[in-house]
N, C-alpha and C positions, 0 to 999 in steps of 0.2 A: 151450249144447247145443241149445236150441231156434230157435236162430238156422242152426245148422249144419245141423241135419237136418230138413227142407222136403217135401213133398210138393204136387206144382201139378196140381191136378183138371182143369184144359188139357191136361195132357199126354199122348201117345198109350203114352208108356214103362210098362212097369207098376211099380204101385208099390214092389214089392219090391227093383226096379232102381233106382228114383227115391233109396233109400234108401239104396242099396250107393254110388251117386253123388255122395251128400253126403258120406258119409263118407271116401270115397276122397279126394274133394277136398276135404277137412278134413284129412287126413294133408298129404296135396301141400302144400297151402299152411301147412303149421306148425301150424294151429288146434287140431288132434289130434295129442299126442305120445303117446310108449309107456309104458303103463300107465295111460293116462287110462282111467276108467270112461264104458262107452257110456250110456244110457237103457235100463231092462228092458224088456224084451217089452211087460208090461202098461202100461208109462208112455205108449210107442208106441204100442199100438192105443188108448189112450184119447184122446191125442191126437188123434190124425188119423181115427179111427173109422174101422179098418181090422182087419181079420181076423188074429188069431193068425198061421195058418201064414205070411200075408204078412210079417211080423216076423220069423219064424221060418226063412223062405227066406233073407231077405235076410241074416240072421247066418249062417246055417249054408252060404253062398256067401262070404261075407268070411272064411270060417274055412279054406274049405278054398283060399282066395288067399291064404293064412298073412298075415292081417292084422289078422286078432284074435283073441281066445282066450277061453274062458270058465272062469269056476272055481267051480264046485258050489256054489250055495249062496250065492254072493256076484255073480256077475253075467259083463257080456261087461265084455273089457280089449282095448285097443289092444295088438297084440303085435309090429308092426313098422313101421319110415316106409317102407318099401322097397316103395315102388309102381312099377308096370313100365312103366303106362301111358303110351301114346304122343301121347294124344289127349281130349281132350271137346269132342262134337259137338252143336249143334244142326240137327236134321235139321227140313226144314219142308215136307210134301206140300200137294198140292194138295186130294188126298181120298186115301179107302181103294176098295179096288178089288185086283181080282184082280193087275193090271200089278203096280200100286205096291208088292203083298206082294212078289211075284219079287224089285224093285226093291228091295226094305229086306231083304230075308231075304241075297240075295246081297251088299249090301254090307254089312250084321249078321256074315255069317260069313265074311268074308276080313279084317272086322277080329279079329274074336275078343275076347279078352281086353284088347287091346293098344288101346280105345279104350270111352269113354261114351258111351251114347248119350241125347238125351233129343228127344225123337218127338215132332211137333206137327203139326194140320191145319188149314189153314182155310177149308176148304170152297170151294174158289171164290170164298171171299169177299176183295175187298181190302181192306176196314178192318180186316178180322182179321189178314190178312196183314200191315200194316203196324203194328197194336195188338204181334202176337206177336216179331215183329223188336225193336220199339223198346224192350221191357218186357224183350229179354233180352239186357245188355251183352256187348260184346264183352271183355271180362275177364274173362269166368266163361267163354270157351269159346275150343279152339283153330282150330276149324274152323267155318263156316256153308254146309252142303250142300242147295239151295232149287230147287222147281221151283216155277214160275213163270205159272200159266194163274190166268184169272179169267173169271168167267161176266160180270160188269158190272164197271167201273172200269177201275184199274190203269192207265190214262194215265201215271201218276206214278211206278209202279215201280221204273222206274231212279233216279230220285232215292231211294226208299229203300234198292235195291241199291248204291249207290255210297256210303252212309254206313258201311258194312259197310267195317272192313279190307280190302282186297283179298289180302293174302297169309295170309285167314282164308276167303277164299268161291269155292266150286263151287257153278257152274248147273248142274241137271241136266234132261235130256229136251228144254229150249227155249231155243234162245240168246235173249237179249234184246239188243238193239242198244241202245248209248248208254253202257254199263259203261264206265269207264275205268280205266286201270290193269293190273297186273299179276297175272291172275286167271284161276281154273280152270274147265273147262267140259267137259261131256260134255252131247251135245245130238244129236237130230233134225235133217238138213236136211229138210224138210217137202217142199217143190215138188221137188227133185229125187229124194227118195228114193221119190214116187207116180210121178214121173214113170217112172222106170227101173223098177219092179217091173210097170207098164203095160205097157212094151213090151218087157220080160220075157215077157210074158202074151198077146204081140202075136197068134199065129197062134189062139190060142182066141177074140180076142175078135173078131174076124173073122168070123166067123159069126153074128155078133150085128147089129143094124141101126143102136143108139143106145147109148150109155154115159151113167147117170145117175149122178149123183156128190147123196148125202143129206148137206145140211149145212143144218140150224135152226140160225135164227139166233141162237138160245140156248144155243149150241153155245160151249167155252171153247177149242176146236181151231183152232189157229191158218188162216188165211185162203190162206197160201201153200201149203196142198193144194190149196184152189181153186185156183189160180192154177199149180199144177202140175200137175192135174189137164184144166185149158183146154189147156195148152200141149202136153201129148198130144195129144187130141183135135185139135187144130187141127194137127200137125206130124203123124196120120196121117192126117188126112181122118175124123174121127168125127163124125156126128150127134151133138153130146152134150146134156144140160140140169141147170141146179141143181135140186135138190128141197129145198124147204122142211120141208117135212111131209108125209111117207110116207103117213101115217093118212088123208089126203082125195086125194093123187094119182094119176092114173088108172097101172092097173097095164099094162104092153101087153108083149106076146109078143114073141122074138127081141129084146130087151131085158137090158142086164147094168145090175146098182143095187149101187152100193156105198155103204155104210155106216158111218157111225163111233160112232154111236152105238150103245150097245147094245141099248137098247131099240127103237130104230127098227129091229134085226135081228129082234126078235119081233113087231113089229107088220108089217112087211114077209111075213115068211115065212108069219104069218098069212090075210094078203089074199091070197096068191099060190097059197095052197092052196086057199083058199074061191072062186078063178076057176077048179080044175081046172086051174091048170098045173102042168108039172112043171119042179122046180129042176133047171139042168144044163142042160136040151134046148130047154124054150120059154123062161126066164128063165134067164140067169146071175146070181149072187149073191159078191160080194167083200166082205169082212167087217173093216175095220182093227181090227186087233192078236190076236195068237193069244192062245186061252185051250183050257185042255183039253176044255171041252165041243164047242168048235167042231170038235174032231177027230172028232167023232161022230153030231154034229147033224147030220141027211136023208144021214147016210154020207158025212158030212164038209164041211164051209165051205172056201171059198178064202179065205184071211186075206195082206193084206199087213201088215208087224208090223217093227218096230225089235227085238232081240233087247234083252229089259229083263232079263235074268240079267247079260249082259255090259255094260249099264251100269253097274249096282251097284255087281258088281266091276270095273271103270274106276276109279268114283269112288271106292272103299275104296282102293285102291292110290295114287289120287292126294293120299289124306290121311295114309298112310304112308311115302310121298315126297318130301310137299310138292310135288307138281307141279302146275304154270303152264302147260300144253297146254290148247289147245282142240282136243278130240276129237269126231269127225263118229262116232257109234253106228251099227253093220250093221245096214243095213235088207233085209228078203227074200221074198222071194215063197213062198208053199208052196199050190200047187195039189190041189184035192181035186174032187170030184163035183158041187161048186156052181156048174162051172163049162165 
């Protein structure tokens, strides 16, 4: 039983889930039959030095998935093998972030009940990312759902995405070139999806003298917005320029700055106040990816943004299908007063 039920202090799932997970997939696989006795409450949180109700969630969620039962006085019991489940995933971000909640909440609940999940990040980092792939076989899981950005490394990537089953892994948000095989994907086209919401944008930004595009170099966002972002400018005739770092570049009027970082959008709006200009009229401001603030922030940001609800649910459907598409994510412009 201590073998069965695990709790991994890496993981993003909470623990109460972490618990419901083992057991579930201790039924699945035969480990746990009916009427086996679980671990009590106290035995649990002594173990893993975890809080009562956490114990107490995760039985009183398996009880009412009529999967086990308790009896006054003697304990919990296995009360059925009839598990529904369709799935267990490992899901693997890049980080936590307002996107990535959208991104996990909408693919969380179009799976529902009908799948595990066990949640991991690695920060940007690629030795994490290649520690936490490698540490978790592909026998314990029927799906690997991975986005794919790195602040340093990650050369290598594809050789550890290609060790992965193929009719077990979704890329999501970035395709990666080199994957072989037959595999799922929901991704960003980067250069063309800037490109088109630009000149989407075209008769506002017309009024403007220059287009500056913010991308540090310690930026994890992929290169072909650069690169789609040139090939605007240059197919309408823009002044345009890279910006490194916002915080020391000269700020100048009749000028539009777009953004991907997000702190580079407060330290920007910053400088642009303390020169006395105003967003909209002397500076336009374009902000990649919508977040609720931005609907209200100086009475609204220009955001261009991939709709990350309808990748989730993309990807949760493709793991209920099993489907082998590569899917290009709605990308779209929503103009406000920033601009």
């Amino acid at each position: 039983m201590r073998q069965l039920i695990q709790i991994n202090e890496f993981s993003k799932t909470p623990k109460y889930l972490q618990i419901i997970n083992c057991i579930v997939t201790g039924i699945e696989k035969g480990e746990l039959k009916v009427k086996d006795k679980l671990p009590s409450v106290n035995k649990l949180l002594i173990q893993f030095d975890i809080s009562r109700d956490t114990v107490v969630k995760a039985y009183e969620q398996l009880k009412e998935m009529s999967l086990i039962e308790s009896a006054p006085g003697k304990g919990y019991y296995v009360k059925s093998n009839q598990v529904n489940r369709k799935a267990k995933i490992f899901l693997l971000f890049n980080k936590l972030s307002v996107h990535k909640k959208i991104i996990y909440d909408a693919f969380s609940s179009v799976l529902g009940d009908q799948a595990a999940i066990d949640f991991f990040i690695y920060n940007n980092n690629y030795r994490l990312f290649k520690n936490l792939i490698q540490e978790n076989t592909p026998s314990n899981y029927t799906h690997y759902v991975i986005i794919a950005h790195f602040l340093d490394g990650g050369e290598n990537a594809t050789e550890i995405l290609n060790q992965i089953p193929k009719n077990k892994l979704i890329l999501l948000d970035k395709f990666v070139p080199g994957i072989t095989g037959d595999y799922a994907a929901v991704y960003q086209d980067f250069a063309k999806d800037i490109y088109n919401a630009l000149a989407e944008a075209l008769a506002l930004l017309k009024k403007y003298s220059r287009l500056n595009l913010i991308f540090p170099p310690y930026s994890y966002h992929p290169l072909e917005i650069v690169n789609g972002f040139r090939n605007f400018c240059t197919e309408y005739a823009f002044d345009h320029n890279l910006i490194s770092d916002i915080s020391t570049a000269p700020i100048g009027k009749d000028q539009v700055y777009i953004n991907l970082m997000e702190d580079d959008l407060v330290i920007l709006i910053k400088r642009v106040k303390s020169l006395g200009l105003r967003v909209g009229r002397d500076v336009g401001i374009i902000s990649y990816n919508e977040t609720p603030l931005k609907e209200i922030l100086l009475d609204g940001i220009t955001v261009i943004s991939t709709d990350f609800k309808m990748l989730g649910e993309t990807a949760a459907r493709m793991v209920l299908e099993n489907g082998k598409d590569h899917v290009v994510n709605p990308f779209r412009l929503v103009v406000r007063n920033s601009l």
